[in-house]
N, C-alpha and C positions, 0 to 999 in steps of 0.2 A: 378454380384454384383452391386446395385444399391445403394445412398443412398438415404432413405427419407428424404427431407429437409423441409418439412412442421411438420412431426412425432419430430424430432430433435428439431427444433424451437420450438416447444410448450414445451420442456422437458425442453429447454435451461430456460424458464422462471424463473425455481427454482435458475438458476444462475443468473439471472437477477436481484430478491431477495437478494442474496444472495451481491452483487456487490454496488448495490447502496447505499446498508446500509455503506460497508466498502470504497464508493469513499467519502460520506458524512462521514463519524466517520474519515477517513485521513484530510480531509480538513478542520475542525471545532474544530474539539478536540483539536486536537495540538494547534490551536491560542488559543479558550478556554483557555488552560494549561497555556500557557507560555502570552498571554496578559492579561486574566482576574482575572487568579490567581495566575500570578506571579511564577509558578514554572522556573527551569533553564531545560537546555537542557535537562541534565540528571534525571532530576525527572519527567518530561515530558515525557521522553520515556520512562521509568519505567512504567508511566500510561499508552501510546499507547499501552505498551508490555503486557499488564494485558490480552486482547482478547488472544493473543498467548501462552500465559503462561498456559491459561485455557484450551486451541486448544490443547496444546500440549501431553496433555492426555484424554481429552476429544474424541477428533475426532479418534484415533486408536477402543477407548471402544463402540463410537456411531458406528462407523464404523461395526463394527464385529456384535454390540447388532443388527441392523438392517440387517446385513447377515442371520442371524438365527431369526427374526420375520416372522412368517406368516399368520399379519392380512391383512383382507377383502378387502382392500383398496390400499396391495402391501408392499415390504418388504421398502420403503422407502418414502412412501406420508406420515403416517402420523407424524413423524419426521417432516415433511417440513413443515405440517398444526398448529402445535402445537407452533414449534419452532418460526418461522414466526411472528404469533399472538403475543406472549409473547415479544416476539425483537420489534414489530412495538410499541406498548402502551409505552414500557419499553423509547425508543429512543424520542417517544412525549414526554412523559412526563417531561426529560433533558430541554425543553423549560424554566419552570418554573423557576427552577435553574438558569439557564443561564439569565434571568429578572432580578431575584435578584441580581446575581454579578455585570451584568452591570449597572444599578440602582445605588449600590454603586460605583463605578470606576468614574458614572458618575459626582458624587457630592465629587470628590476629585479633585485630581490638576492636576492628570495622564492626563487628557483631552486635556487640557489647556497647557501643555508642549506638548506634541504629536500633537496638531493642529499648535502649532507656527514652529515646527519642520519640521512637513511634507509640509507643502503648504510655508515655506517660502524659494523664488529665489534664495537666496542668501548664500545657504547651502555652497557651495565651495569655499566661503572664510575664510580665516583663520579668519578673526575679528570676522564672525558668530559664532564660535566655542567656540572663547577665550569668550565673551560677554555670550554665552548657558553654559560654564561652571563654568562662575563664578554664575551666576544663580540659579546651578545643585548646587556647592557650598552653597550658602547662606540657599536653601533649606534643607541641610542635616545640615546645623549649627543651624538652626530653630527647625527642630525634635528635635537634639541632646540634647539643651538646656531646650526643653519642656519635656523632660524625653522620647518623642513617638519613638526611637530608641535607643540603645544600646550602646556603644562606639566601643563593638565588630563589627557590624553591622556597625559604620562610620569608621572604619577603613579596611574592604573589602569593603567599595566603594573608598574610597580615594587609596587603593591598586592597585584596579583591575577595575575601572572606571577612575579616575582623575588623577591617573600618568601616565596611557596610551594615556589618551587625552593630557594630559600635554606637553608627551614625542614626540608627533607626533608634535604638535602645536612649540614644541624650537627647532624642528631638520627642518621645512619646512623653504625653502628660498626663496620663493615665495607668493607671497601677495593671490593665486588663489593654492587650496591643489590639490595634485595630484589623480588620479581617483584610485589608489595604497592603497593612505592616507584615502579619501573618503572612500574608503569601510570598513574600519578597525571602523574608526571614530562613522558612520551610526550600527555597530555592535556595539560598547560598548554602544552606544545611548539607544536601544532596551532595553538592558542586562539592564540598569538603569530604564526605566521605568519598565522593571518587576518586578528591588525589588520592585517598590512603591509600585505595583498591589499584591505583596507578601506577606511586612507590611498591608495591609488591610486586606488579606484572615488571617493573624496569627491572627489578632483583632478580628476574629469572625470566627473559621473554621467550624463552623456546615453545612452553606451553599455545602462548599469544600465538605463536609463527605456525603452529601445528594449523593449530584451530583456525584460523587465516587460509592457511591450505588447501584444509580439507574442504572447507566453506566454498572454495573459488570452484573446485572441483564438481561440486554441488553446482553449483549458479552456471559455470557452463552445462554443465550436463542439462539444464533447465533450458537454457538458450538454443540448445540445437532442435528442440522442438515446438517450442511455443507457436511459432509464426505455421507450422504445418499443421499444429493440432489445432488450430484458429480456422485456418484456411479449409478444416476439411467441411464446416458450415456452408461455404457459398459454393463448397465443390457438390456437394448434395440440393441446396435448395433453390428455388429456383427468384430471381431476382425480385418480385414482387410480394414475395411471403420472409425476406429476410430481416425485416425487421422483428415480426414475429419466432420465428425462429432463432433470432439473438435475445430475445427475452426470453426464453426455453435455455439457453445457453449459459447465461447470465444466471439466472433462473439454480442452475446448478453449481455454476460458482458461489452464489450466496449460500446453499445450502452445505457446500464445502466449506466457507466461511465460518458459517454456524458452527459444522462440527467440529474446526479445530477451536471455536470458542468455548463452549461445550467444554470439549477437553480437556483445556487448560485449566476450567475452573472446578471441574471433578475432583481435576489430579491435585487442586488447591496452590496450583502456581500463578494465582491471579493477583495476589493483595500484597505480596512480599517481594523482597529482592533479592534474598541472599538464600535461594532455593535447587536445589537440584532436578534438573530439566531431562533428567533420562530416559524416563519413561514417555514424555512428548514427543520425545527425537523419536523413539521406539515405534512408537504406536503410530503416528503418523507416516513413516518409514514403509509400516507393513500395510496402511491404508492405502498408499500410492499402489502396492503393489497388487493387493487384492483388488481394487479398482481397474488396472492396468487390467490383469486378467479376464474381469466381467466385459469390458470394452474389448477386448480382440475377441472372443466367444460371442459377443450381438451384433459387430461392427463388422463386415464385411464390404471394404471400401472401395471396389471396382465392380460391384453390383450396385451401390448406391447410386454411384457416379454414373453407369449403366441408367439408369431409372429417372435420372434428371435431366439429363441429353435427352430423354425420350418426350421428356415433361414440355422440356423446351422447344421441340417441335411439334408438339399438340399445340401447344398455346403461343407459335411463331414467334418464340423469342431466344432462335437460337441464333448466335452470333459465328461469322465469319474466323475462320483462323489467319485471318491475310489483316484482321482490323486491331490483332494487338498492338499494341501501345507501351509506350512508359510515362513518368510525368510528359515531358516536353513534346512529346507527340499530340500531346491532346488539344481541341480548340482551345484560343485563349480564354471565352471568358469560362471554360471548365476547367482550366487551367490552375484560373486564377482564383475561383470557387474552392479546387480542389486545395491549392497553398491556402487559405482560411481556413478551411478547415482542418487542416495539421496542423496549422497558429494555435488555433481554440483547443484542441489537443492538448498543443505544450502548455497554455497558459491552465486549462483547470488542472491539471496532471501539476503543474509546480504547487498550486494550492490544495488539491487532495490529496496528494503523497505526504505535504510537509505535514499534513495530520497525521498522518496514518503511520508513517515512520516515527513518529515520536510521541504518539497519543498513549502508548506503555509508560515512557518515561513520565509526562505532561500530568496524566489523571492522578498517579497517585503520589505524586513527589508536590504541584502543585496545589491539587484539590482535595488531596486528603483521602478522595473516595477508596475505599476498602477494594474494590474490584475492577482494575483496568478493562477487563474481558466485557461485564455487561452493558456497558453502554455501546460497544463496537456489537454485541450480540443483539442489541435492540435495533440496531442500525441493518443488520442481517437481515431481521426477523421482518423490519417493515420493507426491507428490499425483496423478500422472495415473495411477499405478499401481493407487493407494486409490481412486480414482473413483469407476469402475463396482460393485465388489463394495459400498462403503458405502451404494450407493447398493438396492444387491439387499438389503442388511442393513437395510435404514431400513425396506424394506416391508415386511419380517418382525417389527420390534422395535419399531417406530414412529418417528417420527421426535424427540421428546420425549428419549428415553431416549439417544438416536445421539448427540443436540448435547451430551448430559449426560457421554457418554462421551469426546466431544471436547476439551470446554471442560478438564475433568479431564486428559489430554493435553496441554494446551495452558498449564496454570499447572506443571506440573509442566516442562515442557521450558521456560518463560521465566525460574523458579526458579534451574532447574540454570544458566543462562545468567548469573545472578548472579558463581556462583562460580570462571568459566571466564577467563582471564589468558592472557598472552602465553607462558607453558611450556604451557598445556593448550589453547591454541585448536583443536587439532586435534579436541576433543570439541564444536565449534561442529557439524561434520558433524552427527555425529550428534543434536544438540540439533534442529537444522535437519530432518533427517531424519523425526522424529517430528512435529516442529512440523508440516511437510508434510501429516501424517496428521490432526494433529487439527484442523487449519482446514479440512480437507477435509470432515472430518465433519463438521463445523459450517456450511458454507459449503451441502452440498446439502440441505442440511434445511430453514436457516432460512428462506430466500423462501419457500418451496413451503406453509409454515404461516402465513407470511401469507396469499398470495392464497387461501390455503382457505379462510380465512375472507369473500373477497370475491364478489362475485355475477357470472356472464359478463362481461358489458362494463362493466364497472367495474376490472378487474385492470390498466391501467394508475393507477388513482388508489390502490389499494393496494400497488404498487410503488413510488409516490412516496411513499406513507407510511414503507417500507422503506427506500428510498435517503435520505429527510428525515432519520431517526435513524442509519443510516450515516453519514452526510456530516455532522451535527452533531456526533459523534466525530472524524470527520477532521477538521476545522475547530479542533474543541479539543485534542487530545492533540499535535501536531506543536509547538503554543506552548505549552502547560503542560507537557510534557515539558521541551520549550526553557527555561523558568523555572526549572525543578527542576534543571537542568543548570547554567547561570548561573550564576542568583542565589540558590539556594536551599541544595543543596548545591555547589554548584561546579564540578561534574566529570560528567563524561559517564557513568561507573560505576554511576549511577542508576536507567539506563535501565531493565535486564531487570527489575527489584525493584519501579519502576513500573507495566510491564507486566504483572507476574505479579500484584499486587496487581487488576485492573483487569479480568482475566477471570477472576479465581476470584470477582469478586463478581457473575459474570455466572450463575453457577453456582444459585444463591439463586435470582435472579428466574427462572431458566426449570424452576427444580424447583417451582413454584409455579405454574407454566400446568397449563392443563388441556385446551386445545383447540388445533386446527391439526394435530394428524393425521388423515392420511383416514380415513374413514370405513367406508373398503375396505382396512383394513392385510391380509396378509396374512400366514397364522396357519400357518404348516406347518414343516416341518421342526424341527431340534435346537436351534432358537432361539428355540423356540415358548414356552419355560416361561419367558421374559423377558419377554413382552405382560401386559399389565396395561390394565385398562379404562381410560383417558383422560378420561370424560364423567363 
């Protein structure tokens, strides 16, 4: 059993598509939301969670509709052709919108308090603060009296902005705020220039509704192919090379990753907020589709499929069309193997989304760092490196034992992320770094033990079961992180301590599986004394 890694690569491209769209809609959206229109944590991730909300029934339905198509072209290109097209136009077009808002932001005062904030030396002292708040003060007494805000509205900011700042500023006893104070401070700071960006978007919401729109437009067009462009992996490879071949996979999404990071920080939309995003929507837009293009030109997918029917009768593992299944068909304890491992799904997915959707806002609002983009690009950079060898390692050790070794990685790096401030951001690198490694391990194992569990032509309705508890994470963690930030505790500071809570308890349910490694692990080498029977 060989695999093709040329045949792989070319297929990976549809995850390629697929990637770049959602490293650029994580990194953009979010600030979008919460600098341009001013929403708060939690109405912010409400908007991130609309893609998953939609996934979350979407991708079981495409899933299955595309098991049971058989046009000319394969049970899953053109899903990807379609879908593709409509997402790339849909995601350009977000440019327009995003002109307008900044346009307006620009010709208010949000500019002008955020330039004296961010580039002035002298942030850590207390007289900067007392001096910015009385400031913040005279400002909301000015609306107040013009009629342009509320009384309701200046009394949640004199609440939950100016007696926080207040509070910090009569309890320090030092002329120089502690880096403790500092980060608290740099948080309410944000939270206040959002309302201003907020009060604007209420002044005129049509803009908001557009770009809401056109967005959802996008995110479906995203949804009706994911689960096919996913599924066209196990429709080409044959069950004891998939892990392998999901590191190839994977493998390409990081490198997708890369380039929208890359991008972003060429085009120098990394360090600021109140930036114009035209040319990202653009360029990425025409990526999808030059990529789309390369993928139908190498990818011919009822010859692949052709060729791995054939595989499977060489090496007598072709399966019955009378043994499909769905969950509840299955023995109990694969059953019950198989619900663990959706559980550990939804639980790391609550903790590595609630990074990921908000690590734009998080780095440089909390930590000061100049560059949102490089530490997610270092996180790329050690994932496409990790790749291949985790994936040579997974066949060796199993794949059980690889996520366990992950997940452990990956509470351990959100942890340390707790205790990381605007003196020590520079160890975000390396937190990043690592994190890189353990999502990777985790990322090529875990599909590849679902559909082992599923029967031939049925592995599109078993990737929908895997994207349905993916995407139920996504849906949740971006608003109850948002909550915990708010209303709960207050402050963004929450974040890594939620996260890390949230895949250490992913840890539990998948040391509790028992199935979903192949059946053909292989046993050789100095890794060997680490297999243990699985059944």
């Amino acid at each position: 059993m060989k695999l093709n890694y040329k045949k792989t690569f070319y297929v990976g491209l549809a995850f390629f598509i697929i990637t770049i769209f959602w490293q650029t809609y994580d990194n953009i959206i979010a600030k979008i939301m919460i600098d341009k229109f001013g929403l708060n944590q939690t109405a912010s991730g409400l908007v991130m969670a609309l893609d998953n909300i939609l996934a979350l029934f979407m991708l079981p339905i495409f899933g299955a509709i595309s098991d049971r198509s058989n046009h000319k072209k394969g049970r899953r290109t053109p899903f990807v052709i379609i879908g593709t097209i409509v997402a790339a136009f849909a995601f350009m077009s977000l440019s327009f919108m995003d002109n307008i808002q900044t346009s307006r932001i620009e010709q208010t005062e949000i500019i002008g308090l955020y330039e004296n904030y961010k580039d002035n030396d002298e942030r850590r002292l207390e007289t900067f603060w007392a001096d910015l708040l009385s400031d913040m003060q005279v400002e909301r007494n000015v609306k107040l009296t013009n009629g342009d805000i509320t009384q309701a509205s200046y009394d949640r900011w004199e609440i939950n902005i100016y007696d926080r700042i207040d509070s910090i500023l009569t309890q320090s006893t030092t002329e120089e705020l502690s880096v403790g104070d500092l980060a608290f401070l740099n948080d309410y700071y944000q939270t206040y220039l959002s309302s201003l960006a907020w009060e604007e978007t209420a002044q005129s919401p049509f803009n908001f509704i557009v770009f809401v729109s056109v967005l959802l437009i996008a995110l479906i067009a995203m949804s009706t192919f994911r689960s096919p462009a996913v599924s066209l992996m196990p429709d080409i490879t044959i069950k004891p090379l998939r892990s392998k071949a999901n590191a190839i996979i994977n493998l390409m999404g990081a490198a997708a990753g890369t380039t929208s990071l890359i991008l972003l920080t060429i085009l120098g939309l990394d360090g600021r907020s109140y930036v114009h995003y035209t040319l990202a929507f653009i360029i990425v837009g025409l990526i999808m589709l030059i990529v789309l293009f390369i993928f139908l030109w190498k990818v011919k997918e009822p010859k692949l499929v052709q060729e791995k029917i054939e595989e499977d009768l060489r090496f007598d593992l072709a399966e019955s069309e009378d043994e499909l299944h769905d969950m509840h068909a299955l023995p109990k304890d694969k059953r019950r193997s198989l619900i663990l491992i959706l559980a550990s799904v939804f639980l790391w997915f609550m903790g590595y989304n609630a990074i990921i959707s908000k690590v734009s806002d998080y780095v440089p609002h909390v930590l000061q760092v100049p560059s949102f983009t490089m530490p997610l690009l270092v996180a790329n950079v050690t994932a496409i490196i990790a790749f291949i060898p985790i994936g040579i390692i997974s066949t060796k050790i199993g794949r059980r034992k690889s996520i366990l070794i992950g997940i452990v990685i990956l509470t351990i790096c959100f942890g340390a992320g707790s205790f990381v401030n605007e003196d020590t951001g520079w160890v975000m690198y390396i937190i990043f770094g690592l994190t890189g490694i353990g999502w990777a391990t985790i990322n090529v194992n875990s599909y590849p033990m679902v559909v082992e569990l599923a029967k031939g032509s049925n592995v599109g309705k078993y990737t929908g079961y895997y994207y349905a508890f993916s995407m139920a994470a996504q849906i949740l963690t971006p608003i109850l992180s948002g909550v915990f930030m708010d209303y709960v505790f207050r402050t963004r500071l929450v974040l890594f301590p939620y996260a890390a809570i949230f895949v250490a308890a992913s840890f539990i349910t998948m040391f509790l599986t028992k199935h979903g490694d192949s059946d053909y692990v292989e046993k050789k080498g100095i890794l060997e004394s680490f297999d243990v029977d699985m059944d």
